[in-house]
VOLOBA-574606 format. One record per residue (C-alpha): x, y negated, z negated. Coordinates in nm, 3 decimals, always signed. Layout:
BEGIN
<atom><u>X</u><v>Y</v><w>Z</w></atom>
...
This chain:
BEGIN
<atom><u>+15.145</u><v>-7.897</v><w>-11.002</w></atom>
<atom><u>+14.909</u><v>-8.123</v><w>-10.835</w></atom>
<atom><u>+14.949</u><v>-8.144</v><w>-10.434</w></atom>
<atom><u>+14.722</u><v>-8.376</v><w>-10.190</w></atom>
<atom><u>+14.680</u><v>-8.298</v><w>-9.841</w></atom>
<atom><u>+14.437</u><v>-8.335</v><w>-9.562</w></atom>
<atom><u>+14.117</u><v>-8.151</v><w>-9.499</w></atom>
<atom><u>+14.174</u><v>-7.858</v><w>-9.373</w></atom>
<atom><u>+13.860</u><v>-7.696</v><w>-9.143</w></atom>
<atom><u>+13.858</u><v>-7.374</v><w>-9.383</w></atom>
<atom><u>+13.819</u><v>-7.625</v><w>-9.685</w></atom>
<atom><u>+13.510</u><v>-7.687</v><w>-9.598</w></atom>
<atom><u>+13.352</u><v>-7.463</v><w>-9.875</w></atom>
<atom><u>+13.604</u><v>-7.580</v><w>-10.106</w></atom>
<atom><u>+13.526</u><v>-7.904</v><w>-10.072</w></atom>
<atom><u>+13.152</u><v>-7.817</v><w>-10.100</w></atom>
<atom><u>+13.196</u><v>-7.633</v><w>-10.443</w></atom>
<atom><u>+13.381</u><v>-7.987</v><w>-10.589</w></atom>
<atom><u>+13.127</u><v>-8.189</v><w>-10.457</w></atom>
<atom><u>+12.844</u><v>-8.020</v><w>-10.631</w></atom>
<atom><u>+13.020</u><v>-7.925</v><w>-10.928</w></atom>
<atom><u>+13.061</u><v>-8.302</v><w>-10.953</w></atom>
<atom><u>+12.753</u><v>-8.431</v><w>-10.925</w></atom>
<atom><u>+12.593</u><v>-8.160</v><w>-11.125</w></atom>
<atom><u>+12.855</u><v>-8.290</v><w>-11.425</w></atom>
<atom><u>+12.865</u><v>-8.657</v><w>-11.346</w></atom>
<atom><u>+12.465</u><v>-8.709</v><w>-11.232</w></atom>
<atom><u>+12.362</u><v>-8.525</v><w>-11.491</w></atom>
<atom><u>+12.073</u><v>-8.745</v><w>-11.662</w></atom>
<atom><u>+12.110</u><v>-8.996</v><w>-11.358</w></atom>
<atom><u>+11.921</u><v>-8.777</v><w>-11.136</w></atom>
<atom><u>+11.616</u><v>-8.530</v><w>-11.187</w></atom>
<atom><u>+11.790</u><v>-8.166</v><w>-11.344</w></atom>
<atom><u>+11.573</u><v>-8.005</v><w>-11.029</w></atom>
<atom><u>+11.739</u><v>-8.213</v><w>-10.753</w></atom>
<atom><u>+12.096</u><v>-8.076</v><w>-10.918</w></atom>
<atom><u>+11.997</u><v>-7.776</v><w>-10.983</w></atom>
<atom><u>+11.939</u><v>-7.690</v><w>-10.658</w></atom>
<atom><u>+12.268</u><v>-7.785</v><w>-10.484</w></atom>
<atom><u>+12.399</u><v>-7.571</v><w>-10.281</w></atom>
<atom><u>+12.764</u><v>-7.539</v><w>-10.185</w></atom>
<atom><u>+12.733</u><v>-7.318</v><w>-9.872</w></atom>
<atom><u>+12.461</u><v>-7.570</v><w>-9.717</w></atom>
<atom><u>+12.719</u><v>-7.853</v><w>-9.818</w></atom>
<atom><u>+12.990</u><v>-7.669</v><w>-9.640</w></atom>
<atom><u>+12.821</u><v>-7.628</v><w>-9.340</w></atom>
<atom><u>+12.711</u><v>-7.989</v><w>-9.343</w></atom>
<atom><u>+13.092</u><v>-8.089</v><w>-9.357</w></atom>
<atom><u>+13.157</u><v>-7.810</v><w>-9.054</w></atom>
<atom><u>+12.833</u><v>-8.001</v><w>-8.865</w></atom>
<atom><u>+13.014</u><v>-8.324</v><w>-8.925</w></atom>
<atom><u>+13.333</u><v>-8.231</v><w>-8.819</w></atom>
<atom><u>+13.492</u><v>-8.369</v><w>-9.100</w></atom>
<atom><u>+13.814</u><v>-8.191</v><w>-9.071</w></atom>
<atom><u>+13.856</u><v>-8.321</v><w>-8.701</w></atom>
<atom><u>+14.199</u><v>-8.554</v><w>-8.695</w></atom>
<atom><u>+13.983</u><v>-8.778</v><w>-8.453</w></atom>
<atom><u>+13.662</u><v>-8.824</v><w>-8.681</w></atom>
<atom><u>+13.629</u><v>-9.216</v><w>-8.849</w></atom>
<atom><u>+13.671</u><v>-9.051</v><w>-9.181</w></atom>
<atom><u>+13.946</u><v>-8.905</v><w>-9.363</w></atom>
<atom><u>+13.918</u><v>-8.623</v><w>-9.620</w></atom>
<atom><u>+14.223</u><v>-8.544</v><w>-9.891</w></atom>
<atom><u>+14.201</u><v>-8.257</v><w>-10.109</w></atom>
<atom><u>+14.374</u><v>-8.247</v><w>-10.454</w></atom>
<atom><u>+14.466</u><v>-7.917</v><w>-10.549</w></atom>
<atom><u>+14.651</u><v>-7.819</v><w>-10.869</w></atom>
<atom><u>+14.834</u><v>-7.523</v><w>-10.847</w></atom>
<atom><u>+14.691</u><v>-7.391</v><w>-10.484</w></atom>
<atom><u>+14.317</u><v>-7.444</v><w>-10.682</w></atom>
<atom><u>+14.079</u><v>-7.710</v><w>-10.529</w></atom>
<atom><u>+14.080</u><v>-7.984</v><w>-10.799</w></atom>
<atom><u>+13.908</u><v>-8.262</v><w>-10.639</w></atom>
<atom><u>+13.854</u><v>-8.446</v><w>-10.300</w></atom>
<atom><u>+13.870</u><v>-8.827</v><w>-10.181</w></atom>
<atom><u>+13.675</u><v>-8.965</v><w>-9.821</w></atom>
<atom><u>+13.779</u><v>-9.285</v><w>-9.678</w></atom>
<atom><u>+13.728</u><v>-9.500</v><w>-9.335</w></atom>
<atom><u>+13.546</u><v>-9.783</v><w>-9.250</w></atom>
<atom><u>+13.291</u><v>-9.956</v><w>-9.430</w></atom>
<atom><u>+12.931</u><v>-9.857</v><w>-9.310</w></atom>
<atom><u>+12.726</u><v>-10.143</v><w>-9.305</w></atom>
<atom><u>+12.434</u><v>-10.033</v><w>-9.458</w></atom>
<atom><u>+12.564</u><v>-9.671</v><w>-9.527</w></atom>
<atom><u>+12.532</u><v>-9.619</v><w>-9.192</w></atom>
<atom><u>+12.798</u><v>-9.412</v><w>-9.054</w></atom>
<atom><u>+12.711</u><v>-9.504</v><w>-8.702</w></atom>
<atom><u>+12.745</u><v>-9.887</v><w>-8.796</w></atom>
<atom><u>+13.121</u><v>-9.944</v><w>-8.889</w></atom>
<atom><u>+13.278</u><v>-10.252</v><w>-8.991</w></atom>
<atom><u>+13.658</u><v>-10.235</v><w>-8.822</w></atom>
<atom><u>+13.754</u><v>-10.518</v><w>-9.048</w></atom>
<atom><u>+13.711</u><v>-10.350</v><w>-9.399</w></atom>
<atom><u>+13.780</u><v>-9.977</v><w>-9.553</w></atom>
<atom><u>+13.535</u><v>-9.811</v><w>-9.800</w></atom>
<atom><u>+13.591</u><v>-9.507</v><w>-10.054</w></atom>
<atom><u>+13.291</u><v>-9.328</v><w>-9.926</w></atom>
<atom><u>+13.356</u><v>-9.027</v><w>-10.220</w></atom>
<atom><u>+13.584</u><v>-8.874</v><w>-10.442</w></atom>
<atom><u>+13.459</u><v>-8.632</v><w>-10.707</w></atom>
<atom><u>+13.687</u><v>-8.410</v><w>-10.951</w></atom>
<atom><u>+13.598</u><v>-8.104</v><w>-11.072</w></atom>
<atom><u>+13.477</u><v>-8.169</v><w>-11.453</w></atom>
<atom><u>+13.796</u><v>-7.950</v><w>-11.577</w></atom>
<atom><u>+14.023</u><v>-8.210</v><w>-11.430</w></atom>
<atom><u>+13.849</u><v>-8.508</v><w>-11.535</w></atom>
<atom><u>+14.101</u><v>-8.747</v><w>-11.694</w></atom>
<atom><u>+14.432</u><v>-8.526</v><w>-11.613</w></atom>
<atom><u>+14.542</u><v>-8.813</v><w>-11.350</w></atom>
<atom><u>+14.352</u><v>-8.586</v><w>-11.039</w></atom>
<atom><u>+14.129</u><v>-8.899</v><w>-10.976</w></atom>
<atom><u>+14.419</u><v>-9.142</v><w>-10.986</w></atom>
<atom><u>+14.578</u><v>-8.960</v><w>-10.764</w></atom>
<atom><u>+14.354</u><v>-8.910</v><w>-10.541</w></atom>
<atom><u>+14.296</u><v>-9.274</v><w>-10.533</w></atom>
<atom><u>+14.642</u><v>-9.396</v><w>-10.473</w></atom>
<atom><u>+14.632</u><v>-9.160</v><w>-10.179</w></atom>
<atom><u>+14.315</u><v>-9.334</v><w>-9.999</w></atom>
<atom><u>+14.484</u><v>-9.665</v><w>-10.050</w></atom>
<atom><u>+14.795</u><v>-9.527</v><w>-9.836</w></atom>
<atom><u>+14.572</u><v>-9.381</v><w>-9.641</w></atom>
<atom><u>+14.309</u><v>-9.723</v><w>-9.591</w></atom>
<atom><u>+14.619</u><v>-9.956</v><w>-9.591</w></atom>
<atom><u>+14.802</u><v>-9.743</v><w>-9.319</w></atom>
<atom><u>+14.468</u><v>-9.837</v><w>-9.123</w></atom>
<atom><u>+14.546</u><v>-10.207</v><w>-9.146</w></atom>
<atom><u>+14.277</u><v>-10.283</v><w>-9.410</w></atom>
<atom><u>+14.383</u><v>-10.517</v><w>-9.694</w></atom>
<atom><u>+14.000</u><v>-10.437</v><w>-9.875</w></atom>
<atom><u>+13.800</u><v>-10.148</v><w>-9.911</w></atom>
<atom><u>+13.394</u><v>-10.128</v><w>-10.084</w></atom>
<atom><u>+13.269</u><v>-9.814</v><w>-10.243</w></atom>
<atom><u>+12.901</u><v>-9.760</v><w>-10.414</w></atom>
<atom><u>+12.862</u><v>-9.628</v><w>-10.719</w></atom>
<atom><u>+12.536</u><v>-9.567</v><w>-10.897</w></atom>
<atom><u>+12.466</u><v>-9.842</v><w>-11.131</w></atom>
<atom><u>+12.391</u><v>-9.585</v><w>-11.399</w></atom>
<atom><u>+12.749</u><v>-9.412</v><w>-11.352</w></atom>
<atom><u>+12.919</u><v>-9.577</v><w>-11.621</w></atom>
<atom><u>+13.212</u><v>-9.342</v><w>-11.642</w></atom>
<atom><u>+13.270</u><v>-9.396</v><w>-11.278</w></atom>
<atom><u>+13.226</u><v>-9.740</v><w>-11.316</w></atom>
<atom><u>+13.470</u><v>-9.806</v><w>-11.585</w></atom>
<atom><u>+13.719</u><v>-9.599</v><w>-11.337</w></atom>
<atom><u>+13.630</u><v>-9.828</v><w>-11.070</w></atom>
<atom><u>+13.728</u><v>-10.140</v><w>-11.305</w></atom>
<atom><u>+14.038</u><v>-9.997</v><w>-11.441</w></atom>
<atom><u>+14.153</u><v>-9.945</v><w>-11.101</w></atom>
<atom><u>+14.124</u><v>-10.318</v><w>-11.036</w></atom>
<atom><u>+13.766</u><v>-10.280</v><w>-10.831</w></atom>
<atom><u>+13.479</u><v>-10.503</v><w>-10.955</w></atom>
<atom><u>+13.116</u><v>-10.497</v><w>-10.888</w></atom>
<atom><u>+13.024</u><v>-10.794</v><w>-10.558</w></atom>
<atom><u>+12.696</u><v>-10.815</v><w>-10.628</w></atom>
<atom><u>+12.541</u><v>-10.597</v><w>-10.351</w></atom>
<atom><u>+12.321</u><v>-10.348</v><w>-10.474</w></atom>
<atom><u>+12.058</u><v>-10.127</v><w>-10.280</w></atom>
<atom><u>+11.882</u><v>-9.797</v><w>-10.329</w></atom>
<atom><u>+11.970</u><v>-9.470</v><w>-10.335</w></atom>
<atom><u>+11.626</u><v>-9.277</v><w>-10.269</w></atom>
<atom><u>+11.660</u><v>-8.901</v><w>-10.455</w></atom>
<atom><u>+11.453</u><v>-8.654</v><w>-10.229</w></atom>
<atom><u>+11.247</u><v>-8.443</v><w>-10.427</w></atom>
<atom><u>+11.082</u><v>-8.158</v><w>-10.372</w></atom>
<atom><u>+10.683</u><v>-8.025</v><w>-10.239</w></atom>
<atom><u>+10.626</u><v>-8.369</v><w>-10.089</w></atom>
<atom><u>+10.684</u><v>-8.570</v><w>-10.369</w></atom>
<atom><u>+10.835</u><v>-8.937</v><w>-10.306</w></atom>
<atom><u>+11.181</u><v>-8.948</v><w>-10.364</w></atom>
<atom><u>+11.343</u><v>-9.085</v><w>-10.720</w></atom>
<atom><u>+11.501</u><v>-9.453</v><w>-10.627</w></atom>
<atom><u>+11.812</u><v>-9.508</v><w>-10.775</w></atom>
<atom><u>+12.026</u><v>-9.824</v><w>-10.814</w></atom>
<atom><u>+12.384</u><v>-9.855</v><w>-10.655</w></atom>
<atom><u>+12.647</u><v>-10.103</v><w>-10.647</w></atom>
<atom><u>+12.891</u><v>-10.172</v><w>-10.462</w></atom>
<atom><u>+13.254</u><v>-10.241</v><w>-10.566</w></atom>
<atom><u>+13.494</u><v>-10.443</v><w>-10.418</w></atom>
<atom><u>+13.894</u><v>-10.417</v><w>-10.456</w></atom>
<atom><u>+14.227</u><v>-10.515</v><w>-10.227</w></atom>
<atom><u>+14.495</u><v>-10.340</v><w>-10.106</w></atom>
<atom><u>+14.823</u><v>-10.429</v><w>-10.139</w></atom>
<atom><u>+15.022</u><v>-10.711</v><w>-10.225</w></atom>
């Protein structure tokens, strides 16, 4: 049975373990195999601890999906970051700012759930539109992203790939996506 809640502080690791798990499955051949091979959930964990993300008073909500008690897949909304900057918010406007699904849940509904649940969640905020970015190579994200009535606004930017010994980092493209809420 699938069950969505709020982050929990002892998720943290959880959370991690989707989150790489997720880009390792859906980046894979987007971004260099060294940069995802060397994800690592514990760092990611503590990252999320560092940010506080489980704090009921942070900008940013967290749900995690779980099917049957195990960690399925995750969702983070709030307000849009101009520029994907999280100290820049835009009160006017929500933004998906991730979801990922573990790769064994991929197309069981997880993801649409997950997705209905940040629209309660951004619409109980006041917001009437949300933005997400999505790499422009992601097309099985992207066709998500369409079928759930999002389309593509034009913006674009870069999403610079650190790599490793010094090297510069990989630039990737992103768009961002555009949808309503509501009526």
């Amino acid at each position: 049975m699938l069950t969505i809640r709020r982050e929990e502080p002892e998720d943290a690791e959880a959370i991690a373990r989707v989150h790489v798990h997720g880009w390792q499955a859906g980046y894979a051949g987007l971004m260099p195999a060294e940069v995802l091979g060397r994800l690592n959930p514990v760092a990611w964990a503590q990252r999320r601890r560092d940010l506080g993300t489980a704090d009921p008073e942070h900008p940013f909500t967290t749900l995690l999906a779980e099917v049957d008690g195990t960690p399925a897949g995750f969702t983070t909304f709030g307000p849009y970051r101009n520029d994907q900057d999280r100290g820049d918010l835009d009160p006017t406007c929500g933004e998906v700012l991730a979801m990922y699904v573990e790769p064994a849940h991929w197309g069981d509904g997880t993801a649409r759930a997950l997705l209905a649940a940040a629209h309660t969640g951004l619409a109980a905020r006041g917001w009437r539109r949300y933005r997400l970015w999505v790499l422009a190579g992601n097309t099985r994200a992207r066709r998500f992203w369409e079928r759930a009535g999002l389309l593509a606004d034009g913006e674009r930017t870069t999403y610079p790939v650190p790599l490793s010994g010094g090297r510069p980092p990989v630039p990737l493209d992103e768009l961002r996506y555009a949808g309503r809420l509501g009526g």
